[in-house]
TIRO-2110 file (N, C-alpha, C; in Angstrom, 1 decimal):
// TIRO-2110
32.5, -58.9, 11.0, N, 1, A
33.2, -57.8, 10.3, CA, 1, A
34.2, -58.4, 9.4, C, 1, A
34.5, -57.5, 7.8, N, 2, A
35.6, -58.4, 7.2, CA, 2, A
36.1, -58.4, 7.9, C, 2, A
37.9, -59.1, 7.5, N, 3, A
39.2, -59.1, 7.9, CA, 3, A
39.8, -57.8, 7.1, C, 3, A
41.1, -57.3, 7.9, N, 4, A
41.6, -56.0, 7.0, CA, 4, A
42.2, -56.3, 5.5, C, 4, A
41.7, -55.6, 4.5, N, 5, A
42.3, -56.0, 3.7, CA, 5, A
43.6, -55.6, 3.1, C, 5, A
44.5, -55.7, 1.9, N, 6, A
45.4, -55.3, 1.5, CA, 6, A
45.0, -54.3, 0.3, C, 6, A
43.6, -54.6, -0.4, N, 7, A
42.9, -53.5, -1.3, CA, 7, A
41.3, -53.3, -0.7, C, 7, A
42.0, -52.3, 0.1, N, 8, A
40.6, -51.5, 1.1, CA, 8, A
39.5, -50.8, -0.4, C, 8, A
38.6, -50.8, -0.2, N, 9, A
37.8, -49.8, -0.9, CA, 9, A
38.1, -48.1, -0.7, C, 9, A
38.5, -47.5, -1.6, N, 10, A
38.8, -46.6, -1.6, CA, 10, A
37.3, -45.9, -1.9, C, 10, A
37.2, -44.7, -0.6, N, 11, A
35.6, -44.1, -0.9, CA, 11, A
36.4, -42.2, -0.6, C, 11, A
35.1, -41.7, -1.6, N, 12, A
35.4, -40.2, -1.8, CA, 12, A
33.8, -40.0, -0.8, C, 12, A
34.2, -39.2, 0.1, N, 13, A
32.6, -38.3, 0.3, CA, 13, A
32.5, -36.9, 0.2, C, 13, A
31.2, -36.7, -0.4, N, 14, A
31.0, -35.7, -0.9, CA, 14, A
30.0, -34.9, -0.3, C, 14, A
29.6, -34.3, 1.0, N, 15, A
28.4, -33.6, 1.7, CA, 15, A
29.3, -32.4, 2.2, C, 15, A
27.7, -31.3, 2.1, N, 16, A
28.5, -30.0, 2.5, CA, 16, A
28.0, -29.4, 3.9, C, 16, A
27.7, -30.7, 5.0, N, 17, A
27.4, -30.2, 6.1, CA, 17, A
28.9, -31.3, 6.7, C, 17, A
29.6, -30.2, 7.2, N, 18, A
30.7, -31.1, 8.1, CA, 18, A
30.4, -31.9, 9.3, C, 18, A
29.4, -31.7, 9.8, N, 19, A
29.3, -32.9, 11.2, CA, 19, A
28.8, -34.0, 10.1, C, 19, A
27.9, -33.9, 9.7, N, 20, A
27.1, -35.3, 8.7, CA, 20, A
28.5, -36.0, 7.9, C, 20, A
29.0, -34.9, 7.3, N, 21, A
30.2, -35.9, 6.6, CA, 21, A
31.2, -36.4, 7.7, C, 21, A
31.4, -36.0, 8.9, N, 22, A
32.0, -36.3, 10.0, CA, 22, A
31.9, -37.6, 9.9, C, 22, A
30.6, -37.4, 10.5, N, 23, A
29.6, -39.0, 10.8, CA, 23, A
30.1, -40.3, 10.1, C, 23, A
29.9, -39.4, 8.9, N, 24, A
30.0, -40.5, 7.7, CA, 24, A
31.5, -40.9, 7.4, C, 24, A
32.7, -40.3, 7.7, N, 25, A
33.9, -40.7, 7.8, CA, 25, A
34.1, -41.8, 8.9, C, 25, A
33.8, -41.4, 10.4, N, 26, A
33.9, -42.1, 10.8, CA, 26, A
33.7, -43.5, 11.3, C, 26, A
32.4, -43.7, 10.5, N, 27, A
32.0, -45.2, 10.1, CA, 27, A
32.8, -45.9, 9.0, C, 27, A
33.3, -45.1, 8.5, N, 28, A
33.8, -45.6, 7.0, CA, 28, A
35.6, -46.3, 7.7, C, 28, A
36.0, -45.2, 8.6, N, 29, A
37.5, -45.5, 9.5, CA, 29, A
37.3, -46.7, 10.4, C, 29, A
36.2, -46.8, 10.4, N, 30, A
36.0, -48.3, 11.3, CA, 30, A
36.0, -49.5, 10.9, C, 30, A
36.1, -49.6, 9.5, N, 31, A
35.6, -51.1, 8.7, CA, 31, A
37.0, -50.9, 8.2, C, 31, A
37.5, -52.3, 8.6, N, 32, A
39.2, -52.9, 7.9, CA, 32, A
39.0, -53.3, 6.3, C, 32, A
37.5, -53.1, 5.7, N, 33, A
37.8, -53.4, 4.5, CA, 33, A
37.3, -51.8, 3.9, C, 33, A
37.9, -50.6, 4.1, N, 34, A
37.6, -49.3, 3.5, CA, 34, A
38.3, -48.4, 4.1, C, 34, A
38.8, -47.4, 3.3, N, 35, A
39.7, -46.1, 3.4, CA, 35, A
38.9, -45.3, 2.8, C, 35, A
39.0, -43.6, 3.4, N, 36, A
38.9, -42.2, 2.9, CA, 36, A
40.1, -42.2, 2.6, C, 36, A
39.8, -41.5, 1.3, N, 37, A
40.9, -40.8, 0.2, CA, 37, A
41.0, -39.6, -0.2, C, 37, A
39.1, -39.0, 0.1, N, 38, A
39.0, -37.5, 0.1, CA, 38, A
37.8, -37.4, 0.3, C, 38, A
37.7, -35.8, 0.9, N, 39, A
36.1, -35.0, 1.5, CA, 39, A
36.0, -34.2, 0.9, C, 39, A
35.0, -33.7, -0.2, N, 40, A
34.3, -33.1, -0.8, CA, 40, A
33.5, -32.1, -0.2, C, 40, A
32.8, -30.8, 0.0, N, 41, A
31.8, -29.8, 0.7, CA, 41, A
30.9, -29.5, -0.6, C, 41, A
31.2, -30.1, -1.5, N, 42, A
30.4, -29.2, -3.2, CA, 42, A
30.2, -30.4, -4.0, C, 42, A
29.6, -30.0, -5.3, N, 43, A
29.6, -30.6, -6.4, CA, 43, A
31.0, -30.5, -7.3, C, 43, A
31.3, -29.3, -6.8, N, 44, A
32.4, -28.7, -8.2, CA, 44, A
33.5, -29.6, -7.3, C, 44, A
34.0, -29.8, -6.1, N, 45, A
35.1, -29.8, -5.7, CA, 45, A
34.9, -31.5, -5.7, C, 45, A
34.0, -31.9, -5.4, N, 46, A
33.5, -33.5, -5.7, CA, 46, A
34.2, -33.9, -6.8, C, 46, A
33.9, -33.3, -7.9, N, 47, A
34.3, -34.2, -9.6, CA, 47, A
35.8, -33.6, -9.8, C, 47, A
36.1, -32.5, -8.7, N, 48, A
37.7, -32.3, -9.2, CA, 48, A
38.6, -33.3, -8.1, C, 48, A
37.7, -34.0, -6.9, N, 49, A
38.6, -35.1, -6.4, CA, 49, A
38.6, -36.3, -7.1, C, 49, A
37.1, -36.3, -7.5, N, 50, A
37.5, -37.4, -8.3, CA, 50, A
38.6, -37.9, -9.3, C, 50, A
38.2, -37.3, -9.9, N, 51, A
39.2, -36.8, -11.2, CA, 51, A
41.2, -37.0, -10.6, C, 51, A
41.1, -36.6, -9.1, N, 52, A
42.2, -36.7, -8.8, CA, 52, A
42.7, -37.9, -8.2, C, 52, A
41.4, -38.7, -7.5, N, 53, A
42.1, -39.9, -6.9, CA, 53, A
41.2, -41.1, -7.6, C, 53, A
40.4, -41.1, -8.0, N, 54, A
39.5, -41.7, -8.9, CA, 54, A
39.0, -42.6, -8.1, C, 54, A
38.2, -42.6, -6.8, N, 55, A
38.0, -43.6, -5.8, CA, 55, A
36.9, -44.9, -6.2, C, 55, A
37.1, -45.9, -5.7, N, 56, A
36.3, -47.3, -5.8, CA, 56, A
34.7, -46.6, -6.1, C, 56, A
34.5, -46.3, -4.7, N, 57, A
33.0, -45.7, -4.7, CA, 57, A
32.9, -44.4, -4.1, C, 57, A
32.2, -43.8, -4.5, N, 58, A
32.0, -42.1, -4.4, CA, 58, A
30.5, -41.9, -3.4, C, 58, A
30.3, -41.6, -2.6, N, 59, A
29.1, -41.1, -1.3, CA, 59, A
29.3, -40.0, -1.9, C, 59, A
27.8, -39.3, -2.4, N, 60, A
27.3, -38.3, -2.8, CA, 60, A
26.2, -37.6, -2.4, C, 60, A
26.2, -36.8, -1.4, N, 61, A
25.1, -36.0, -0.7, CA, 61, A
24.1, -35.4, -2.3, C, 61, A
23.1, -34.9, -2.5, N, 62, A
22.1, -34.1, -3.7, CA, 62, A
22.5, -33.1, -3.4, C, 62, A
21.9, -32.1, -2.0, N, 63, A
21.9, -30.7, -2.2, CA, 63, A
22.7, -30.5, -1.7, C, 63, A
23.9, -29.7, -2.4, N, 64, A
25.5, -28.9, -2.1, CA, 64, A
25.0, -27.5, -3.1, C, 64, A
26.1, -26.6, -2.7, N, 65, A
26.2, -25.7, -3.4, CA, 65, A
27.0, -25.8, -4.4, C, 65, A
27.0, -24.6, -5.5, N, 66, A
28.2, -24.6, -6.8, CA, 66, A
27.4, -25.2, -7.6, C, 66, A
27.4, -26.6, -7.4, N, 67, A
27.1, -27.9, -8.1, CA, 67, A
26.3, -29.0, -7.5, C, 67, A
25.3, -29.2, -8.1, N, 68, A
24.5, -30.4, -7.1, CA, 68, A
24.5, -32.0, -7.4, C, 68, A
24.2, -33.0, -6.7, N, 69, A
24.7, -34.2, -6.7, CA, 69, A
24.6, -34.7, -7.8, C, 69, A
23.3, -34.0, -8.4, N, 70, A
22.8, -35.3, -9.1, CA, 70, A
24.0, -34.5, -10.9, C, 70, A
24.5, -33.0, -11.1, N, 71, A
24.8, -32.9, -11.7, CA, 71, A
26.2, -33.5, -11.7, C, 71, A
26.8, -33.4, -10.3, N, 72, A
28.1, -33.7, -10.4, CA, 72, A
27.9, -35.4, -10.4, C, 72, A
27.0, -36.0, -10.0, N, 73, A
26.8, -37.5, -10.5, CA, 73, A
27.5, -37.7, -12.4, C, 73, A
26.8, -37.1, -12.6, N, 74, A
26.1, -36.7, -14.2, CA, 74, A
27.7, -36.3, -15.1, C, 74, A
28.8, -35.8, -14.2, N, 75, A
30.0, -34.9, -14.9, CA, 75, A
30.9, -36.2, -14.9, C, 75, A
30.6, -36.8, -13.4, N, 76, A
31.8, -37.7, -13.0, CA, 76, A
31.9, -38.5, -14.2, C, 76, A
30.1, -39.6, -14.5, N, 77, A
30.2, -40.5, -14.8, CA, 77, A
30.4, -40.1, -16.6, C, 77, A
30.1, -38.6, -16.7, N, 78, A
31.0, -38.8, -18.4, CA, 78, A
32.6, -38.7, -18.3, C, 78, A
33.5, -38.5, -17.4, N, 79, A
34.4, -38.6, -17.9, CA, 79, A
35.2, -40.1, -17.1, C, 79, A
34.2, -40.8, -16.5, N, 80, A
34.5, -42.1, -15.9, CA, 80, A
33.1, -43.1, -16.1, C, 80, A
32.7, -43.5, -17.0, N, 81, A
31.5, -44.4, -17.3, CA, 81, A
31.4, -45.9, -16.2, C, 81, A
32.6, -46.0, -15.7, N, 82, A
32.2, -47.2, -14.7, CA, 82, A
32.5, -46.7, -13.1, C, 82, A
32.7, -45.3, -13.0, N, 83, A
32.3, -44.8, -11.9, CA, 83, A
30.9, -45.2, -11.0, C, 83, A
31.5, -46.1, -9.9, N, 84, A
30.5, -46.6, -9.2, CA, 84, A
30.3, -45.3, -7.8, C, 84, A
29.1, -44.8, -8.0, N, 85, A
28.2, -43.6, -7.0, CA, 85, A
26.9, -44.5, -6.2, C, 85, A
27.1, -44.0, -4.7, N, 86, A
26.6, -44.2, -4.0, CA, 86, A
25.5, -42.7, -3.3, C, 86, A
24.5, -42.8, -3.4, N, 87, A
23.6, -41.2, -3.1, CA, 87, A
23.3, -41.4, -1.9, C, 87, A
23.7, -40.7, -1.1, N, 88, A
23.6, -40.6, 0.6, CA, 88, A
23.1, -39.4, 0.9, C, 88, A
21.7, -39.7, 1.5, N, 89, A
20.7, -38.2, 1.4, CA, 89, A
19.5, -38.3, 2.2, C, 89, A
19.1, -36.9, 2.5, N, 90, A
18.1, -37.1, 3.6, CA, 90, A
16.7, -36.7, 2.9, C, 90, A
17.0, -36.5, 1.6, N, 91, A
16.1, -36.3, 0.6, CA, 91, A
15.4, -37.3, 0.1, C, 91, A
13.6, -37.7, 0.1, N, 92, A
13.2, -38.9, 0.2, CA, 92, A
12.4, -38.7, -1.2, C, 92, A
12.3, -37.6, -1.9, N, 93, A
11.5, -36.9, -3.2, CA, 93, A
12.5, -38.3, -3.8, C, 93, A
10.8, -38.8, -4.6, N, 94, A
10.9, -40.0, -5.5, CA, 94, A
11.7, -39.4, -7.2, C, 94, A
11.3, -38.2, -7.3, N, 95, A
11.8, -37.6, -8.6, CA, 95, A
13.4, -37.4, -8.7, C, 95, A
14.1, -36.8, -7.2, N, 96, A
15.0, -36.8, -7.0, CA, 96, A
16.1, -38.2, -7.3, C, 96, A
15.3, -38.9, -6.4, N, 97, A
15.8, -40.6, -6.8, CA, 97, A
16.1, -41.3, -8.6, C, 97, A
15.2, -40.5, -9.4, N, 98, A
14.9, -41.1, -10.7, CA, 98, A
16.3, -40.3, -11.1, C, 98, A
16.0, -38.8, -11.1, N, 99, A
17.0, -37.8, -11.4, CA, 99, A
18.4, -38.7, -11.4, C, 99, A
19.0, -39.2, -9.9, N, 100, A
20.0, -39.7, -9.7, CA, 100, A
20.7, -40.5, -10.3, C, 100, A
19.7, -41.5, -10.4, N, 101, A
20.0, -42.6, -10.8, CA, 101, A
19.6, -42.5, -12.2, C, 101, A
19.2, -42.0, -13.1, N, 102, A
19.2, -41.6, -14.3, CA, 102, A
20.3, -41.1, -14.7, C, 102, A
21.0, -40.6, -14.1, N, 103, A
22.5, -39.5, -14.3, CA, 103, A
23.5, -40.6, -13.9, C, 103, A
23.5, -41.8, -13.3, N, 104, A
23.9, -42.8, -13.5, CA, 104, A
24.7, -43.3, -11.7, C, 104, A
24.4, -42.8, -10.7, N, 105, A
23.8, -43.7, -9.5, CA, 105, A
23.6, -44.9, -9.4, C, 105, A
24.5, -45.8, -8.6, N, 106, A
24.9, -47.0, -8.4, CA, 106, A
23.6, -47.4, -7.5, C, 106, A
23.2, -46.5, -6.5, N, 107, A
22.6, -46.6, -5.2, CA, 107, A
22.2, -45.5, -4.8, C, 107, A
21.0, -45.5, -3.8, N, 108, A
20.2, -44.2, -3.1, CA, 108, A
19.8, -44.5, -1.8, C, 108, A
20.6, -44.3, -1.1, N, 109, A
20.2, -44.6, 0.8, CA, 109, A
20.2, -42.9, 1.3, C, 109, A
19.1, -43.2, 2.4, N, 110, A
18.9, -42.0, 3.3, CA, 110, A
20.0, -42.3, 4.5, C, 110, A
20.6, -41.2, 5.3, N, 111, A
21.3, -40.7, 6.0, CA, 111, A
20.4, -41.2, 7.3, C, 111, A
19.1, -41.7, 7.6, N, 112, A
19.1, -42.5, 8.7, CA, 112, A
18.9, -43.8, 8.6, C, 112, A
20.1, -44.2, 7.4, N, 113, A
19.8, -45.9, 6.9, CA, 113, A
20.9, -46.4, 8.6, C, 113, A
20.7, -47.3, 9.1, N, 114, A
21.7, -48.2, 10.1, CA, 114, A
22.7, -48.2, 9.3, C, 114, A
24.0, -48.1, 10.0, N, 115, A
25.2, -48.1, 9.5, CA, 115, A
25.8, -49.5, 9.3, C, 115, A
25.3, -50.8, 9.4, N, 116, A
25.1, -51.5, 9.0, CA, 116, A
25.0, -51.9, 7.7, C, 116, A
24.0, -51.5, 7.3, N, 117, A
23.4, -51.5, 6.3, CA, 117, A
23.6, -50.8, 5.0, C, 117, A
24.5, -49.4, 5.6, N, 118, A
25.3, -48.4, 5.2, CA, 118, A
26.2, -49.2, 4.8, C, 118, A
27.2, -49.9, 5.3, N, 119, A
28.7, -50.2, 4.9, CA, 119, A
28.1, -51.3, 4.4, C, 119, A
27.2, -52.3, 4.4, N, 120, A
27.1, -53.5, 3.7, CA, 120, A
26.6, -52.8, 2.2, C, 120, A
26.2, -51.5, 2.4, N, 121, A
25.4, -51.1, 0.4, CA, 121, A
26.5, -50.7, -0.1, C, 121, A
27.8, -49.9, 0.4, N, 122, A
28.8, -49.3, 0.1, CA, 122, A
29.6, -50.6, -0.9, C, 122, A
29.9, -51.9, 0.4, N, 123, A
30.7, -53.3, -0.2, CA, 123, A
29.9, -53.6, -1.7, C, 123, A
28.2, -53.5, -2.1, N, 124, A
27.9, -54.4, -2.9, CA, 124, A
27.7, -53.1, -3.6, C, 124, A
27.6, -52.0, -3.8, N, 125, A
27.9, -51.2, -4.5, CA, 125, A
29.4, -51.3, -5.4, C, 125, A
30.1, -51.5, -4.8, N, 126, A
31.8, -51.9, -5.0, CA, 126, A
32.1, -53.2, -5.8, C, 126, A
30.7, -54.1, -5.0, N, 127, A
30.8, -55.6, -6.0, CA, 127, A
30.1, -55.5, -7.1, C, 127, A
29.8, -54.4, -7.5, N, 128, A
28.9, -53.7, -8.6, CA, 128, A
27.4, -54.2, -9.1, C, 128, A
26.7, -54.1, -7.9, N, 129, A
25.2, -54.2, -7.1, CA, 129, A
24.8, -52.9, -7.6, C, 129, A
23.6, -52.7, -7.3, N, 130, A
22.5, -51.4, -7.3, CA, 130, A
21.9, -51.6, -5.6, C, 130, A
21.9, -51.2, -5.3, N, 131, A
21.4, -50.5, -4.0, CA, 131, A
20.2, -49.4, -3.8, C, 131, A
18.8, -49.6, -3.7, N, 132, A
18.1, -48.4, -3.7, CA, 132, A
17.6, -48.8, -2.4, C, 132, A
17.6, -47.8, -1.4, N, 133, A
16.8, -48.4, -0.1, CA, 133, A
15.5, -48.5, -0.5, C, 133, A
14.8, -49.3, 0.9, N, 134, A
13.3, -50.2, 0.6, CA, 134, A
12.3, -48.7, 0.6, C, 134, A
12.4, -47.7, 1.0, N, 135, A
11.4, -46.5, 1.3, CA, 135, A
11.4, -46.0, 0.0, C, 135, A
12.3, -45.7, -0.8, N, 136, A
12.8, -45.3, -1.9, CA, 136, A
12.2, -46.2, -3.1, C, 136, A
12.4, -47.6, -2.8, N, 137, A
11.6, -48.2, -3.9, CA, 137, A
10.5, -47.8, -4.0, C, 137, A
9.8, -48.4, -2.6, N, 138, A
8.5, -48.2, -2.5, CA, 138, A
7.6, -46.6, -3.3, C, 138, A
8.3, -45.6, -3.4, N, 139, A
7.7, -44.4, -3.0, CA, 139, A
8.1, -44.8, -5.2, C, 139, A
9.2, -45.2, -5.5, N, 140, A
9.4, -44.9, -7.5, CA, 140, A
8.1, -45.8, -7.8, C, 140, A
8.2, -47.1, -7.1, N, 141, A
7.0, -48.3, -7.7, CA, 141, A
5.3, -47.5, -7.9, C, 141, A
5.0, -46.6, -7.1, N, 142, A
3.8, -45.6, -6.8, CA, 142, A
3.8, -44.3, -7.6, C, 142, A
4.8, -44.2, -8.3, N, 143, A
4.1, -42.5, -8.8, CA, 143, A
4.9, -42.4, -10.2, C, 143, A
4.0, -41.4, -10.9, N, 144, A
4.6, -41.1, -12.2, CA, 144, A
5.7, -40.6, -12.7, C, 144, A
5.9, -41.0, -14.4, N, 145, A
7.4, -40.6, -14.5, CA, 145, A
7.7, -39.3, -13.7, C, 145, A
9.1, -38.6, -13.5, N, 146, A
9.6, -37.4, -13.2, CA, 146, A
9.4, -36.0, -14.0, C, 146, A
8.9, -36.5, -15.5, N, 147, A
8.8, -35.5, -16.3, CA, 147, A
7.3, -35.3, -16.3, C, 147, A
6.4, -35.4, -16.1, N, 148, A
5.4, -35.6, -16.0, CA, 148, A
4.7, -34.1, -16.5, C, 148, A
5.5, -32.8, -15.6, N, 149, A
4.8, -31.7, -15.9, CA, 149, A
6.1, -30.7, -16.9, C, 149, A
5.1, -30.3, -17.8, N, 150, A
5.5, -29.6, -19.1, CA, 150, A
6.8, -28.8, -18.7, C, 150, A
7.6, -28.6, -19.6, N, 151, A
8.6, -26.8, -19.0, CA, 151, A
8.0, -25.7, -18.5, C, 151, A
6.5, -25.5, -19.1, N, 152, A
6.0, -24.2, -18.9, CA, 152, A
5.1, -24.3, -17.5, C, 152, A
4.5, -25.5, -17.2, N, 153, A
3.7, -25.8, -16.3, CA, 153, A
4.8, -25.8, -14.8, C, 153, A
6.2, -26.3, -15.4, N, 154, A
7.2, -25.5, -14.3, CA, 154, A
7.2, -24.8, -14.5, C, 154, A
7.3, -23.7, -15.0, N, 155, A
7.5, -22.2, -14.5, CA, 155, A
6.8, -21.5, -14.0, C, 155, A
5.8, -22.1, -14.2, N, 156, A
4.2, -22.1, -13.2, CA, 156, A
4.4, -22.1, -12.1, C, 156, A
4.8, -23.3, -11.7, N, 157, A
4.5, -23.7, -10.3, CA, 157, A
5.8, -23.0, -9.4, C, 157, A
7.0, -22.9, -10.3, N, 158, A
7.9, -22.3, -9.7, CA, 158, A
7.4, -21.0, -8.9, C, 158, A
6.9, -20.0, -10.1, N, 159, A
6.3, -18.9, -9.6, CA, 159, A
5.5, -19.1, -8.8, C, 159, A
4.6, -19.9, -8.5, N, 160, A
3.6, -20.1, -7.6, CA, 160, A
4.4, -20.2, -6.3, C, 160, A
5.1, -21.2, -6.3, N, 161, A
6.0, -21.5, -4.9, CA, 161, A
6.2, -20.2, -4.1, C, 161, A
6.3, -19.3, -5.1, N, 162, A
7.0, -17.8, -4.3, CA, 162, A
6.1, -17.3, -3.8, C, 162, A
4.8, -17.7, -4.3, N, 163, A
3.6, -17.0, -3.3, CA, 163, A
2.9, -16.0, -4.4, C, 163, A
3.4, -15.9, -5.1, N, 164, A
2.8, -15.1, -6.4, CA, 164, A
0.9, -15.5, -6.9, C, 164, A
0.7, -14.8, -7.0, N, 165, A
-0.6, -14.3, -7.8, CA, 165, A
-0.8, -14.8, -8.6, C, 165, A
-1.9, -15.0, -10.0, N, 166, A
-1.9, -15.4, -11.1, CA, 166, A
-1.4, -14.2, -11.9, C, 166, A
-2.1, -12.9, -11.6, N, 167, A
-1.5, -11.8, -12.2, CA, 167, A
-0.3, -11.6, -12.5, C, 167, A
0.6, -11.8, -11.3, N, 168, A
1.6, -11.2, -11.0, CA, 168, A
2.5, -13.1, -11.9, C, 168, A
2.2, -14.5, -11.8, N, 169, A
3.1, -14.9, -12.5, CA, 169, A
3.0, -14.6, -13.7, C, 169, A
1.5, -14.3, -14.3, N, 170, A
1.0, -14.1, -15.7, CA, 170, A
2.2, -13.3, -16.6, C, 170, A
2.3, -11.6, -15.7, N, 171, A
3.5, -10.9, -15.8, CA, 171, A
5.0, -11.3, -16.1, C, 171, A
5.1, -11.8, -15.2, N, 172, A
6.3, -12.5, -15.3, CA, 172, A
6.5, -13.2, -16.3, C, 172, A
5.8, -14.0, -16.6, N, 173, A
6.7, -15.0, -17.9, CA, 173, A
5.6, -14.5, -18.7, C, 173, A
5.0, -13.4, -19.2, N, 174, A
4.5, -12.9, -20.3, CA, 174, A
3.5, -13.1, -21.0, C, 174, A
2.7, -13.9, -20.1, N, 175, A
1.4, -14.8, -20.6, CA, 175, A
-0.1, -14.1, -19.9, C, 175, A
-0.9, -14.6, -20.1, N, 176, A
-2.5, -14.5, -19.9, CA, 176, A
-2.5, -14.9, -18.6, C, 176, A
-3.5, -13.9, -18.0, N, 177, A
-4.5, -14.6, -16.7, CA, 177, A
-4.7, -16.1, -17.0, C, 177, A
-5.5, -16.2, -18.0, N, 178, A
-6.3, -17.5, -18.5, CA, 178, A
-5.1, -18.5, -18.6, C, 178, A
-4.0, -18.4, -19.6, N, 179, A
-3.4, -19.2, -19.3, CA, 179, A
-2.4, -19.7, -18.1, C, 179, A
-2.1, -19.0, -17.1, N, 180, A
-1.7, -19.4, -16.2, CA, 180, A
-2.5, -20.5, -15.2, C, 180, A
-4.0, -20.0, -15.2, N, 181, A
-5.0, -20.9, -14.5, CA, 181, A
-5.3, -22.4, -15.3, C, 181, A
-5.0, -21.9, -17.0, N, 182, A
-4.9, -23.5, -17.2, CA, 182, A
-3.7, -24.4, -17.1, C, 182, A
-2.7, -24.1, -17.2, N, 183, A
-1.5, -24.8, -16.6, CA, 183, A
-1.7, -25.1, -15.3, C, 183, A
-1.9, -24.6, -14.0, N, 184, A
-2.2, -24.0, -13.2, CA, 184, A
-3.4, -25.5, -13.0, C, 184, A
-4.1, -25.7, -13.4, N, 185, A
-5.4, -26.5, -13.4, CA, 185, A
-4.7, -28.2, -14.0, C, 185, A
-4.2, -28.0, -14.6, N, 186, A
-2.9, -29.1, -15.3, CA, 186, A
-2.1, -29.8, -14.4, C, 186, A
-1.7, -29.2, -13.6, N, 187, A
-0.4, -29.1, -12.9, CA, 187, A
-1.6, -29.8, -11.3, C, 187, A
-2.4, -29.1, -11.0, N, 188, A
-3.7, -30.1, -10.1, CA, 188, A
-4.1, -30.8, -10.4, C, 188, A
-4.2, -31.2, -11.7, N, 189, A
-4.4, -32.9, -11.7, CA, 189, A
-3.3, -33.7, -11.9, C, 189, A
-2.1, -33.4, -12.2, N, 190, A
-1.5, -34.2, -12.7, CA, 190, A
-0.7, -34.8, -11.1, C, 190, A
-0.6, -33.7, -10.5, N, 191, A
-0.2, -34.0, -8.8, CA, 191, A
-0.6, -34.5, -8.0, C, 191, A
-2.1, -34.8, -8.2, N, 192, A
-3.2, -35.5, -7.4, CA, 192, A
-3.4, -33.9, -6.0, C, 192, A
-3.4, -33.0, -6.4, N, 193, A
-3.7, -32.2, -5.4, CA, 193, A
-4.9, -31.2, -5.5, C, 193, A
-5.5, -30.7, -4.7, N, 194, A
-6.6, -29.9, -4.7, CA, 194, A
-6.6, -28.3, -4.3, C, 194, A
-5.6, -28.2, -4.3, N, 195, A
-5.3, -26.2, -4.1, CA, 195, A
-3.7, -26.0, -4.4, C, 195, A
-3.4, -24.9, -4.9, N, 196, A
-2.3, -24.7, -5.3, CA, 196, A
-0.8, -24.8, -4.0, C, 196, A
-1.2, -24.4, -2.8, N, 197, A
-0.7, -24.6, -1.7, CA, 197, A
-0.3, -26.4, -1.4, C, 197, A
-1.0, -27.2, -1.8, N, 198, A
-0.9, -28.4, -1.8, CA, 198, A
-0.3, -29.0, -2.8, C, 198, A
-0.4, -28.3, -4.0, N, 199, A
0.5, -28.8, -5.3, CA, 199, A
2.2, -28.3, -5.1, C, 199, A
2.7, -27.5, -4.2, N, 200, A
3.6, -26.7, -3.9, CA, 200, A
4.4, -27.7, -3.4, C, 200, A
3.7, -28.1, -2.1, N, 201, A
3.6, -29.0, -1.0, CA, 201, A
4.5, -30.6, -1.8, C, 201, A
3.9, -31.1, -2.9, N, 202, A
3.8, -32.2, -3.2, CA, 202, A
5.3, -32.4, -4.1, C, 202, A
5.1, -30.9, -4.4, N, 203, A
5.9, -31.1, -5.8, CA, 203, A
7.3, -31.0, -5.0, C, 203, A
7.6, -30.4, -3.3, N, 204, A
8.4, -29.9, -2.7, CA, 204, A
9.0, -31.6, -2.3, C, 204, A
7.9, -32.1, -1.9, N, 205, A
8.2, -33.6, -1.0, CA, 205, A
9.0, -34.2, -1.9, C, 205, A
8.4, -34.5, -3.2, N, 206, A
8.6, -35.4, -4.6, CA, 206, A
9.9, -35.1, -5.1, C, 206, A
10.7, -33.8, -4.8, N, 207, A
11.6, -33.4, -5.3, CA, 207, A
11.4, -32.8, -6.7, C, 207, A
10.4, -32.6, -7.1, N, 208, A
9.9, -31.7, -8.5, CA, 208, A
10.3, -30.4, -8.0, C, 208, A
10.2, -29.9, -7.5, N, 209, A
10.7, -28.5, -6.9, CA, 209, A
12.0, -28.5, -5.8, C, 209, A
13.1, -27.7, -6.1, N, 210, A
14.1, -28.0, -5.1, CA, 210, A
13.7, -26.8, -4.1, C, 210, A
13.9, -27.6, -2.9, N, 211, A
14.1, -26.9, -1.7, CA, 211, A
15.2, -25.4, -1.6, C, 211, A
14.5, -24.8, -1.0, N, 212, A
15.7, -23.9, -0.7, CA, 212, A
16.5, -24.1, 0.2, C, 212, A
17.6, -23.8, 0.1, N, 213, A
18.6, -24.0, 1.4, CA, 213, A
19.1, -22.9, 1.8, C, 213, A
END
């Protein structure tokens, strides 16, 4: 373990489940080379601590309310460009990962990384490393870009997710039977899936579609 230092890493966490951020404080209280400086429950309240204590490195849960990670990634780093963010998440969707770190994400570890391994990506995050855990590689190295399906072919599937009909998305965003089924048929190949329940499925895992909370 380091020795204590005299310039600890100053870390902000940002999750809006209090036992997990618990968790994650209290690993952080245990290493003589790192200090909390502030806890975050949101996106919106994340970029107004920043902004207030401007910490070394920022632990940033994705899905918060108000504001989500990857936007409040995305706010910090314009009004702080060498803001070093750390994505701590139990969210394994490869698209999610791109999202992040496209918005400018130092690192992307899951919430059952060993805490080990945790505080050692936090330090090289800090020594101004990239950090993506190995599951996370593995899963960007395998699948296509994030943009892959059209705007409209989202709104497709969006509607789909809700269980909707062709008829009834057709209605909704103001288009043809026909064209819904060819988006709709688009959106199955481009997913590698074979029924619309499965494209739902995929697009849910991948992080193409956000979860509801």
């Amino acid at each position: 373990m380091p020795e204590p230092s005299e310039h600890p890493i100053r870390l902000l966490v940002a999750d809006d489940h209090p036992v997990i951020r618990a968790g994650i404080v209290a690993v952080i209280t245990r290493q003589p080379d790192m200090v909390l400086v502030a806890e975050a429950s949101d996106g919106v309240e994340a970029v107004a601590l920043f902004d207030r204590h401007r910490p070394d490195v920022t632990l940033m849960d994705l899905q918060m309310p108000r504001m989500n990670g990857v936007d409040a990634i995305a706010e910090i780093r314009s009004r702080a460009p060498s803001a070093r963010i750390l994505v701590l998440t139990t969210y394994r969707g490869d698209v999610q990962a791109m999202r992040a770190l496209k918005a400018g994400a130092a690192g992307y570890l899951l919430k059952d990384t060993h805490y080990k391994d945790f505080v050692a990506a936090i330090r090289g995050v800090h020594a101004g490393a990239e950090h993506i855990a190995p599951a996370i590689t593995r899963e960007l190295s395998m699948r296509v870009p994030p943009d892959l399906l059209s705007p409209r072919e989202m709104d497709v599937l969006r509607e789909v997710a809700t269980g909707s009909a062709n008829k009834q998305v057709a209605s909704r965003l103001g288009v043809s039977d026909q064209t819904v089924k060819v988006h709709m048929k688009s959106v199955l190949a481009k997913l590698g899936a074979s029924s619309r329940l499965q494209a739902v499925m995929t697009a849910l895992q991948r992080g193409i579609l956000d979860r509801e909370r």
